[in-house]
MARVO-931849 format. One record per residue (C-alpha): residue in three letters; x, y, z. Coordinates in steps of 0.2 Angstrom, whole numbers, plus 5000, padded with zeros to 4 digits. Example, Ala and Ser with C-alpha at 12.3 -4.5 7.8 and 13.67 -1.06 7.14 Angstrom:
('ALA'; (5062; 4978; 5039)) ('SER'; (5068; 4995; 5036)) 
// end
This chain:
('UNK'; (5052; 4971; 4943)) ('UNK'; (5058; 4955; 4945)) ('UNK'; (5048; 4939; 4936)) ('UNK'; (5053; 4922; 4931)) ('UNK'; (5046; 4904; 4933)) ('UNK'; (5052; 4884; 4931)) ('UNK'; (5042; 4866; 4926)) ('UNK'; (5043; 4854; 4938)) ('UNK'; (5061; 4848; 4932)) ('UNK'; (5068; 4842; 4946)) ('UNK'; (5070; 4825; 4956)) ('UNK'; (5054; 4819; 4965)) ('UNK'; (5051; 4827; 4982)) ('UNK'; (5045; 4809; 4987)) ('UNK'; (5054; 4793; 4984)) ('UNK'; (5049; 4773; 4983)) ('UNK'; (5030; 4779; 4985)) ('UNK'; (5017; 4777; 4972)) ('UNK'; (5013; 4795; 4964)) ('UNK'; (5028; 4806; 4963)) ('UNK'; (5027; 4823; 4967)) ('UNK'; (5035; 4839; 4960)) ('UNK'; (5035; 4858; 4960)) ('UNK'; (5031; 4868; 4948)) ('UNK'; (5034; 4888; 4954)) ('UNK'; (5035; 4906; 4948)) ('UNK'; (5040; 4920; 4956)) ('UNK'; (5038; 4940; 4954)) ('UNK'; (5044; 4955; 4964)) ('UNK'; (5039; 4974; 4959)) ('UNK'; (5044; 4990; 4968)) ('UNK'; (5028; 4995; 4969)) ('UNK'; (5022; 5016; 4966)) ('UNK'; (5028; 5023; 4982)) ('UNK'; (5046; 5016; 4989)) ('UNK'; (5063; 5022; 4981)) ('UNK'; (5069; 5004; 4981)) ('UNK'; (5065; 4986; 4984)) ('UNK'; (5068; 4979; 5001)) ('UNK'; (5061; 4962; 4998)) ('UNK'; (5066; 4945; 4990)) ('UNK'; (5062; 4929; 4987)) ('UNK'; (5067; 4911; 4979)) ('UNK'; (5058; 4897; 4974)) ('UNK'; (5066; 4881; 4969)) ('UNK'; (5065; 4861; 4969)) ('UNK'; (5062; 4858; 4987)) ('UNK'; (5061; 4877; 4995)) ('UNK'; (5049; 4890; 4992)) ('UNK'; (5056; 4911; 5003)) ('UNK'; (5048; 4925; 5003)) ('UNK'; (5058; 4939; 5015)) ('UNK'; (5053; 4958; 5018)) ('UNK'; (5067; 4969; 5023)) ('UNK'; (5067; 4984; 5033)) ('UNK'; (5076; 4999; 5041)) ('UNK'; (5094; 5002; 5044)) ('UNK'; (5102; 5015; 5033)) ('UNK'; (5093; 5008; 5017)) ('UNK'; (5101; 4991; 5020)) ('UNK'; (5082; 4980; 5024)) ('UNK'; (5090; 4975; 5005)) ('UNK'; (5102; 4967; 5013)) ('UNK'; (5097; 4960; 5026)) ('UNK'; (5081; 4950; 5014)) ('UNK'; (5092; 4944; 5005)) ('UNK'; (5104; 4935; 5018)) ('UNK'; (5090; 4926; 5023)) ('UNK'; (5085; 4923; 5006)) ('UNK'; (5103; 4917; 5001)) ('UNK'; (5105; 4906; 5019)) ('UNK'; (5088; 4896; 5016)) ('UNK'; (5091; 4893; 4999)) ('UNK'; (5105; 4884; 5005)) ('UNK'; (5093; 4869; 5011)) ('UNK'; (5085; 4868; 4994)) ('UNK'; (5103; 4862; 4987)) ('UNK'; (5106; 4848; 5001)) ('UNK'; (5087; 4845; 5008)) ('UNK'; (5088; 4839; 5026)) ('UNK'; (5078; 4825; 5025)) ('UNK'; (5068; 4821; 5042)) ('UNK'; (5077; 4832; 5051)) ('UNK'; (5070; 4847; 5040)) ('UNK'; (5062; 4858; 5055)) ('UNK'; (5077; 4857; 5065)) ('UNK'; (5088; 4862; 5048)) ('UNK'; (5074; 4878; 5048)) ('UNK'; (5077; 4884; 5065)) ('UNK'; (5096; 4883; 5061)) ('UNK'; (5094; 4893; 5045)) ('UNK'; (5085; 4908; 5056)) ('UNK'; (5099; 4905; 5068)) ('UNK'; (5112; 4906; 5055)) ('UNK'; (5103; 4921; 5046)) ('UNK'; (5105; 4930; 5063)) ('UNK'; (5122; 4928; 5064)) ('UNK'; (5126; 4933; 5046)) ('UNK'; (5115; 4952; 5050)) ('UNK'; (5125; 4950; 5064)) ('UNK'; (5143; 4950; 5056)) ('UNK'; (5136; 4962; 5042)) ('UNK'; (5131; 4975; 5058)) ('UNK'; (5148; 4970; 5065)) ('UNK'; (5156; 4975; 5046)) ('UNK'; (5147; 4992; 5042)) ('UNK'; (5139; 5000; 5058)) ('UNK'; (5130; 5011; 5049)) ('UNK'; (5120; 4998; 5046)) ('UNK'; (5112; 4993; 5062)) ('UNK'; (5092; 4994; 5063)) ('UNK'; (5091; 4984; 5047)) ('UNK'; (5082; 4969; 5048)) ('UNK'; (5069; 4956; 5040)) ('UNK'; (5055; 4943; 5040)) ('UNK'; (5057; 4928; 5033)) ('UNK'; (5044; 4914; 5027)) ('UNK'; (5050; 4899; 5023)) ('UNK'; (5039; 4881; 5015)) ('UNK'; (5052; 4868; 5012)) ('UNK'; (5047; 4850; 5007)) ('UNK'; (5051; 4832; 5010)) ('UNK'; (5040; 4818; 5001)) ('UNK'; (5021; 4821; 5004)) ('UNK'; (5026; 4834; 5019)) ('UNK'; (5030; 4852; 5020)) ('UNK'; (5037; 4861; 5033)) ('UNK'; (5035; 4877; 5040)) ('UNK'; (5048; 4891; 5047)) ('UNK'; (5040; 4907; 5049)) ('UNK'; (5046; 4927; 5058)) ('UNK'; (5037; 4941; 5056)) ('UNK'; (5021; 4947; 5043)) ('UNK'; (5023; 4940; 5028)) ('UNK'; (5014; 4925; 5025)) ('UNK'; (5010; 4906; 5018)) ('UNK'; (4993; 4903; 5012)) ('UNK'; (4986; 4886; 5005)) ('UNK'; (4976; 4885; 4991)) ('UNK'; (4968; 4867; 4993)) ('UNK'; (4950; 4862; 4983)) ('UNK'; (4947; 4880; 4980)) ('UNK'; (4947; 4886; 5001)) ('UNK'; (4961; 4897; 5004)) ('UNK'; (4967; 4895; 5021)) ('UNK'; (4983; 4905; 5029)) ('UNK'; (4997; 4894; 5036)) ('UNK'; (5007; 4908; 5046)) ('UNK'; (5001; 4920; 5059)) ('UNK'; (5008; 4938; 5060)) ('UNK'; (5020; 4945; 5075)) ('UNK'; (5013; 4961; 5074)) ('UNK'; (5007; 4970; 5088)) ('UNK'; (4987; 4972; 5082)) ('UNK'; (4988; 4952; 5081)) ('UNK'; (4990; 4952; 5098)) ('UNK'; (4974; 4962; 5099)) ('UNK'; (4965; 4951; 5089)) ('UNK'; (4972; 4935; 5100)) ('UNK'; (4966; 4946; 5115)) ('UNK'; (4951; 4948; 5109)) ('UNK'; (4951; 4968; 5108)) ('UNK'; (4950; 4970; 5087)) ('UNK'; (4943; 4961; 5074)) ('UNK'; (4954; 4955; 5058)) ('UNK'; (4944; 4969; 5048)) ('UNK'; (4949; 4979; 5061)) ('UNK'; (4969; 4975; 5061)) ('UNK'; (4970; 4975; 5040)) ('UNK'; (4965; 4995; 5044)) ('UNK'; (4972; 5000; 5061)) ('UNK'; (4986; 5012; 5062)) ('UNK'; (4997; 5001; 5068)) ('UNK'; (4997; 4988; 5058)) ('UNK'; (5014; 4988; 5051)) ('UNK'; (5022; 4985; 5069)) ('UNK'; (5031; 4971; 5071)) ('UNK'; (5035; 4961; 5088)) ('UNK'; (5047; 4949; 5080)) ('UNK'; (5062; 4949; 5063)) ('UNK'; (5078; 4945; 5060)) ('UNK'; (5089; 4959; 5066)) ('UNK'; (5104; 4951; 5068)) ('UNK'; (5103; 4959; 5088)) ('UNK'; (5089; 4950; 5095)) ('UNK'; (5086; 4933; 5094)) ('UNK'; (5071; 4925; 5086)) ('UNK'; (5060; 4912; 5090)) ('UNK'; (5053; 4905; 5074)) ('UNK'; (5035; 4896; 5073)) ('UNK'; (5039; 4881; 5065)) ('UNK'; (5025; 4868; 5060)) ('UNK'; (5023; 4853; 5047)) ('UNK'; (5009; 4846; 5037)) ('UNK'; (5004; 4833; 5025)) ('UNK'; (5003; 4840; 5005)) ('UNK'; (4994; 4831; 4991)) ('UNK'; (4994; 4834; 4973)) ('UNK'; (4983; 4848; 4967)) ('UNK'; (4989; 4857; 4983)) ('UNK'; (4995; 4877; 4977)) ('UNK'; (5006; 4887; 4987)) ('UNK'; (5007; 4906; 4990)) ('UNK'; (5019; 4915; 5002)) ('UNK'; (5018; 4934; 4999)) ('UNK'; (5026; 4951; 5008)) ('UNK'; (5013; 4960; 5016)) ('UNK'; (5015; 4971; 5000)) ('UNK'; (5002; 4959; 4992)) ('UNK'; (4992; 4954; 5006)) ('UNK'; (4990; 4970; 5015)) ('UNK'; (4982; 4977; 4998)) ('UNK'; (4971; 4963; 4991)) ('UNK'; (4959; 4953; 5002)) ('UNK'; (4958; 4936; 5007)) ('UNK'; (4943; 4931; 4991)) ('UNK'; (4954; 4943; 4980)) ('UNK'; (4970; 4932; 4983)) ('UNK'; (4958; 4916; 4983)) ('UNK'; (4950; 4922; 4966)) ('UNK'; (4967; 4926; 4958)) ('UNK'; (4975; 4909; 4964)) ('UNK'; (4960; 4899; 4957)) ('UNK'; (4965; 4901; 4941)) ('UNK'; (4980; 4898; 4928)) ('UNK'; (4997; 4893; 4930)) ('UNK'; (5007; 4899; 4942)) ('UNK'; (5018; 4912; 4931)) ('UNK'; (5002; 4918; 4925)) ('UNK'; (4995; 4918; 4946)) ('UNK'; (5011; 4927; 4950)) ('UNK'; (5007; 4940; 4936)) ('UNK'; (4989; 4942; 4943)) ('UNK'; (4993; 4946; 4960)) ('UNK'; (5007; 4957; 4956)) ('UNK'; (4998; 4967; 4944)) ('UNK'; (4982; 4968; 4953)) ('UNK'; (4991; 4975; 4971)) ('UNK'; (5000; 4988; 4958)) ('UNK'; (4980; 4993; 4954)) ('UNK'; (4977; 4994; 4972)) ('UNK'; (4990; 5009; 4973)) ('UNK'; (5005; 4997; 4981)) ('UNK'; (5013; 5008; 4991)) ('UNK'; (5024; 4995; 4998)) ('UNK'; (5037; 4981; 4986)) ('UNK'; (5027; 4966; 4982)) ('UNK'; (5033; 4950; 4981)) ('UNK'; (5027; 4932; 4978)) ('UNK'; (5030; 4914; 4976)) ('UNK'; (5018; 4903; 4969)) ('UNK'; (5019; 4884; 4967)) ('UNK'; (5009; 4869; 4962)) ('UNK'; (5011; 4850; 4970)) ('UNK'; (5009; 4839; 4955)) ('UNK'; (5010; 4821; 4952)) ('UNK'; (5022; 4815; 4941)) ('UNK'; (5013; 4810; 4928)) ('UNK'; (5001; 4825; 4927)) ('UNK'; (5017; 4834; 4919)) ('UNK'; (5014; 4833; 4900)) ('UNK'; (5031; 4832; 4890)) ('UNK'; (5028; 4850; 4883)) ('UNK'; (5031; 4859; 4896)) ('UNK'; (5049; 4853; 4899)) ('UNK'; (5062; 4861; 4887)) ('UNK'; (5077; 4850; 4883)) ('UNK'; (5089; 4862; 4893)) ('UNK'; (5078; 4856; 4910)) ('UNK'; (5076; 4839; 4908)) ('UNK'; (5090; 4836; 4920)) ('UNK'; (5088; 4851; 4932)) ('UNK'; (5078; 4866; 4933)) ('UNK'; (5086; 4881; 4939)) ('UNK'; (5079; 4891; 4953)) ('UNK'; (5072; 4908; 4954)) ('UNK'; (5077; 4921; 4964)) ('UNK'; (5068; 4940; 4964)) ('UNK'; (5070; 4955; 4972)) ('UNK'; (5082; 4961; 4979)) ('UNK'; (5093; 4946; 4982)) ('UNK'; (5091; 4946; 4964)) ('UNK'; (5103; 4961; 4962)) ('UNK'; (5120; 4962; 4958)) ('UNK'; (5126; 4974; 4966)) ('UNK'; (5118; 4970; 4982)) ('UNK'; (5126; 4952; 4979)) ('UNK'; (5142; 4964; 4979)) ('UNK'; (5138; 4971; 4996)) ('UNK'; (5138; 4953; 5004)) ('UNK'; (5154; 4946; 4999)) ('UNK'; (5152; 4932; 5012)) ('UNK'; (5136; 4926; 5006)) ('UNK'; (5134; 4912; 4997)) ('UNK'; (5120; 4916; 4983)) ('UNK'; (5112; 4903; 4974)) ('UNK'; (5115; 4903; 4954)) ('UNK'; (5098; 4907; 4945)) ('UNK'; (5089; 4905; 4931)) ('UNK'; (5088; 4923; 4927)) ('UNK'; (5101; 4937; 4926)) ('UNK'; (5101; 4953; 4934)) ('UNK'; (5093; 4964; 4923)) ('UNK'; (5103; 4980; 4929)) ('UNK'; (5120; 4970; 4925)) ('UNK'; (5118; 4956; 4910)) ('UNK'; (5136; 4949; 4916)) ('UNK'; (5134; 4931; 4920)) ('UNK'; (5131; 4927; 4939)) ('UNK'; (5147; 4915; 4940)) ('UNK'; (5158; 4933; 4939)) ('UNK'; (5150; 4940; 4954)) ('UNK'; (5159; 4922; 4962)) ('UNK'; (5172; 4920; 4951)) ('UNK'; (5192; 4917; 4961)) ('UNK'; (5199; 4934; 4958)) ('UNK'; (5186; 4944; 4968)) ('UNK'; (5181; 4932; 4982)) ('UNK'; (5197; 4922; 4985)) ('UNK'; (5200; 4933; 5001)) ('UNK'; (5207; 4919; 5012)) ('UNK'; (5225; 4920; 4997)) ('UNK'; (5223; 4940; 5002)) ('UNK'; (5217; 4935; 5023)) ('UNK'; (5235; 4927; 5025)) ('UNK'; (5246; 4941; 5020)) ('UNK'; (5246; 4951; 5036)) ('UNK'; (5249; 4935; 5044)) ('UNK'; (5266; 4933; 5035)) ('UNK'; (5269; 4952; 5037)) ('UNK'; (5267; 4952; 5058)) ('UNK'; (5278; 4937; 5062)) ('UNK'; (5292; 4950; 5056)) ('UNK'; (5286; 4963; 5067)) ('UNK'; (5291; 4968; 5086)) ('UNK'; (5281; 4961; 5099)) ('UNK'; (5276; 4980; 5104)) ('UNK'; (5271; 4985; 5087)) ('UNK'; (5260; 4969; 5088)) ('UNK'; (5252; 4975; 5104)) ('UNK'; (5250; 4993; 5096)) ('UNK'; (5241; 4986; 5081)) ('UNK'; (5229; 4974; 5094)) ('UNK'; (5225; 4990; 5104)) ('UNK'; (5220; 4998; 5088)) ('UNK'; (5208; 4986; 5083)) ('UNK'; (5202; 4983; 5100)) ('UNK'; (5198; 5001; 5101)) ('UNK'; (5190; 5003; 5083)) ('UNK'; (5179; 4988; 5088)) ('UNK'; (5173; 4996; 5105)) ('UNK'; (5169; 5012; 5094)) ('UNK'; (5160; 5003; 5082)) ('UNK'; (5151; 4993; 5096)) ('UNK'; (5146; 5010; 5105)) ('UNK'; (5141; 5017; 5088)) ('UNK'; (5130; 5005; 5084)) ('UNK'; (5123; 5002; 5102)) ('UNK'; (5119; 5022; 5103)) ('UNK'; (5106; 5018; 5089)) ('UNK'; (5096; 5002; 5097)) ('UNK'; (5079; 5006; 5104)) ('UNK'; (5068; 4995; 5116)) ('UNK'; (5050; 4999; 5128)) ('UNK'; (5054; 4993; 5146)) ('UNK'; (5049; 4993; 5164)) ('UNK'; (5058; 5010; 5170)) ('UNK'; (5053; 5007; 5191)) ('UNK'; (5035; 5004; 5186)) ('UNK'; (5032; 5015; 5172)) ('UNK'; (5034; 5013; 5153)) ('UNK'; (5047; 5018; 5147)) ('UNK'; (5061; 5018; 5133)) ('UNK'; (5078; 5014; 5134)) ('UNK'; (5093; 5018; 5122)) ('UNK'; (5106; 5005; 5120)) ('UNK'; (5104; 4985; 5122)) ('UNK'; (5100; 4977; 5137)) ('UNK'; (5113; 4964; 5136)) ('UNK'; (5128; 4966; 5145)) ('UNK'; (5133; 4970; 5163)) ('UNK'; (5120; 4976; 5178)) ('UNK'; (5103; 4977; 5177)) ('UNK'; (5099; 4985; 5160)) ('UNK'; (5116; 4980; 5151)) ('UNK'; (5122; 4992; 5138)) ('UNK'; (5108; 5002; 5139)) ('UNK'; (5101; 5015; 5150)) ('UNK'; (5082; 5025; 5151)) ('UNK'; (5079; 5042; 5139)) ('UNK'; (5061; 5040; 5142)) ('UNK'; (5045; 5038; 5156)) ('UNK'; (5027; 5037; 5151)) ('UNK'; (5016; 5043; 5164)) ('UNK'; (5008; 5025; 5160)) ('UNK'; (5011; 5013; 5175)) ('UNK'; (5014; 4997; 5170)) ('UNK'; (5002; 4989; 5179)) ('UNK'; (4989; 4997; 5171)) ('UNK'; (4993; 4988; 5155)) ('UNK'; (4981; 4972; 5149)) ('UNK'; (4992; 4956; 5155)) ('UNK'; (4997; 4952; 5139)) ('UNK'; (5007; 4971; 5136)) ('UNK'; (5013; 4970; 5156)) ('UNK'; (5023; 4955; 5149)) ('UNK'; (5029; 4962; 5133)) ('UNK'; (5037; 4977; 5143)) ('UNK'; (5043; 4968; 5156)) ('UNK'; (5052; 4958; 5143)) ('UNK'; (5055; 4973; 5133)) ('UNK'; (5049; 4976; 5115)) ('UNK'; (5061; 4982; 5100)) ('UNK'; (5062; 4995; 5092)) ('UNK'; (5068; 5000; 5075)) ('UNK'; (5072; 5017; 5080)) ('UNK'; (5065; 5030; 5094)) ('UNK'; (5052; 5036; 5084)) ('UNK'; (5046; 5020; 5082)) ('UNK'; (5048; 5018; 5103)) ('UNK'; (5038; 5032; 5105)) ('UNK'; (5024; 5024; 5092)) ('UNK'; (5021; 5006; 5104)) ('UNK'; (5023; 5020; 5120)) ('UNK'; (5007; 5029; 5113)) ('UNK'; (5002; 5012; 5108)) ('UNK'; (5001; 5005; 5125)) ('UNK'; (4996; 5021; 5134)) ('UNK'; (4981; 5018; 5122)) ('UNK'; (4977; 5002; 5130)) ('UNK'; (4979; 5008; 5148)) ('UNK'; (4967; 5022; 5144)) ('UNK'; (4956; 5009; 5137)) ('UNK'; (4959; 4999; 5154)) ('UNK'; (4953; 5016; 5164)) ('UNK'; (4938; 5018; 5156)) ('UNK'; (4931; 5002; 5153)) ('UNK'; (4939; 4991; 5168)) ('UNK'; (4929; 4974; 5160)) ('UNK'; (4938; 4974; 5145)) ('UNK'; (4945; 4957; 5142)) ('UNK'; (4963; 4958; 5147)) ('UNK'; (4965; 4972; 5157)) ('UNK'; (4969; 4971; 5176)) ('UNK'; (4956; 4974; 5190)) ('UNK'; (4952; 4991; 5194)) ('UNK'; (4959; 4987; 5214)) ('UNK'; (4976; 4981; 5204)) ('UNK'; (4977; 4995; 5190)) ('UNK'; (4980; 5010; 5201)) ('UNK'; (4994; 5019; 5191)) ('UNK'; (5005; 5017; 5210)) ('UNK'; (5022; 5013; 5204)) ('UNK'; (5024; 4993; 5211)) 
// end
């Protein structure tokens, strides 16, 4: 358990205007009664507020939260300015393609992946950058509203009109995700911007929190107190619940300047106030496993290891480009046919890692009309790339509501087969749905939803 907080300390999110506004943010992460570990992460600081939920992979979805954690907070120490949402689809561009060199690095890891919510502010704005289920709520004049919609697959029933939100927090298939950070695929993000005013308080939450506790149970608990004490609240009230997943949140309060009394700011944070960072991207020796990520210093040490965080970014373990040039020194004495020996080698070490990997990647497709699951990835040479079919559903295709004909067409991702087969029974579902009550909205007409292959 994870749990720290910061006054508002740090220079005014807005400049030259008439009231100027700062955070003032806490942040917790518990592991919850039921997982062996913590997956998720999360920062909060001056101008940037994350919240990221890993997954899968080998026990790596620790990882993989917090890269994106550590990537983000990267805006929070040179904000962008106007050009923030562009800088947020670059940061989930650049968290890809660090998964993507850590896959590359330890194979084994491949599946891993995360979501990622980000709120990053810029003088009376705040922007939006959002992939996956965990979410951004506003607490504004005591109404709670959500910022972020899920990409899970019983939200594109709701959208379709075939369940009910009461229906999608109990459905089966709830935790199924249509889009994350995977370092394979790339992502989308829904990005948006909107006006902020003082009073305004912040929530973003793993689905740990807000798959447990209603809506009015997270309005009521926001309502009141600071935010180390809301923080506190929520945690300990989705540990009541049973938490059978890692809970995280982030709270923050907008507040003009001078509604910050001179109490709450120590003499150590009159001139900075240091972030916070939970979870698992508050870990040592997860830090350890990610040489090549830059984390943010923070206020609070790792519990597990008191040893100041400058060690784990001190010279003698992380200057690797003095230890990188070595080899280079060492080959220009070689013979050309021992350099071409040693190329070969790594060539064909890459193409097993590559196939390695590749074997364990999952997707739903079109296999000549029917549903189907392929192993392997889809990019690459002929028609299906690197990956070929392992599975047909007796489900054509064309018996599927629009919405799901084009989510196979495109192909949906999978974290693993058993996962594959789980949006196969899914979608075999909604066909038989289709069959038996043809008017259902969505679904194909009866002359069209024939089961022929096309």
């Amino acid at each position: 358990m994870t749990t720290n907080s910061q006054p508002a300390a740090m220079p005014p999110l807005n400049s030259g205007g008439t009231a100027r506004l700062r955070l003032r943010y806490a942040a917790r992460s518990d592991i919850g009664l039921v997982r062996q570990g913590n997956e998720d992460s999360g920062y909060a600081g001056g101008h940037m507020l994350v919240v990221a939920d890993g997954m899968g992979g080998h026990a790596a979805g620790e990882l993989a939260s917090a890269t994106a954690v550590a990537t983000f907070a990267e805006l929070d120490r040179e904000p962008p300015g106007d050009q923030v949402l562009t800088a947020l689809a670059d940061a989930v561009d650049q968290a890809h393609d660090e998964l993507s060199r850590v896959i590359s690095a330890s194979p084994d890891f491949a599946g891993m992946g995360t979501t990622v919510t980000a709120l990053s502010w810029e003088g009376d704005r705040v922007a939006l950058a959002h992939v996956g289920d965990s979410r951004a709520y506003l607490l504004r004049d005591g109404e709670l509203s959500q910022l972020t919609k899920d990409h899970t697959f019983v939200q594109t029933l709701v959208d379709a009109g075939r369940i009910t939100q009461e229906e999608a927090a109990v459905h089966e298939k709830r935790n199924l995700l249509i889009k994350a950070l995977d370092g394979v695929h790339h992502v989308e993000p829904d990005l948006s911007m909107r006006e902020v005013k003082a009073g305004d308080r912040f929530l973003l939450c793993s689905d740990g929190l807000s798959g447990v506790l209603t809506p009015a149970e997270i309005r009521d608990l926001l309502t009141s107190g600071d935010p180390t004490g809301s923080v506190t609240s929520l945690v300990e009230r989705a540990i009541e619940a049973g938490a059978p997943d890692n809970v995280t949140c982030v709270v923050a309060d907008l507040v003009a300047d001078d509604s910050i009394e001179t109490t709450d700011l120590a003499p150590a944070t009159q001139s900075i106030a240091m972030p916070v960072v939970v979870g698992a991207a508050a870990e040592l020796r997860n830090r350890d496993r990610l040489p090549g990520i830059d984390f943010p210093v923070d206020s609070q040490p790792d519990p597990d290891r008191p040893t100041p965080a400058p060690v784990a970014v001190s010279a003698p373990e992380n200057d690797q480009p003095i230890q990188a040039e070595k080899p280079k020194r060492r080959r220009r004495k070689l013979g050309p046919l021992v350099v071409s020996l040693s190329i070969a080698a790594l060539v064909m070490l890459s193409l097993v890692g590559f196939w390695g990997w590749a074997h364990n990647q999952y997707y739903v497709g079109n296999v000549n009309g029917q549903v189907g699951i392929y192993q392997g990835i889809k990019d690459g040479y002929g028609e299906h790339g690197f990956s070929k079919a392992i599975q047909t559903s007796q489900t054509s295709v064309s018996q599927l509501p629009q919405y799901s004909q084009d989510q196979v067409n495109d192909s949906i991702s999978a974290a693993n087969l058993e996962a594959a087969r789980n949006i196969v029974a899914t979608l075999e579902a909604q066909a038989a749905q289709c069959v038996a009550v043809p008017k259902t909205p969505g679904c194909p007409p009866p002359d069209q939803a024939t089961g022929a292959v096309p």
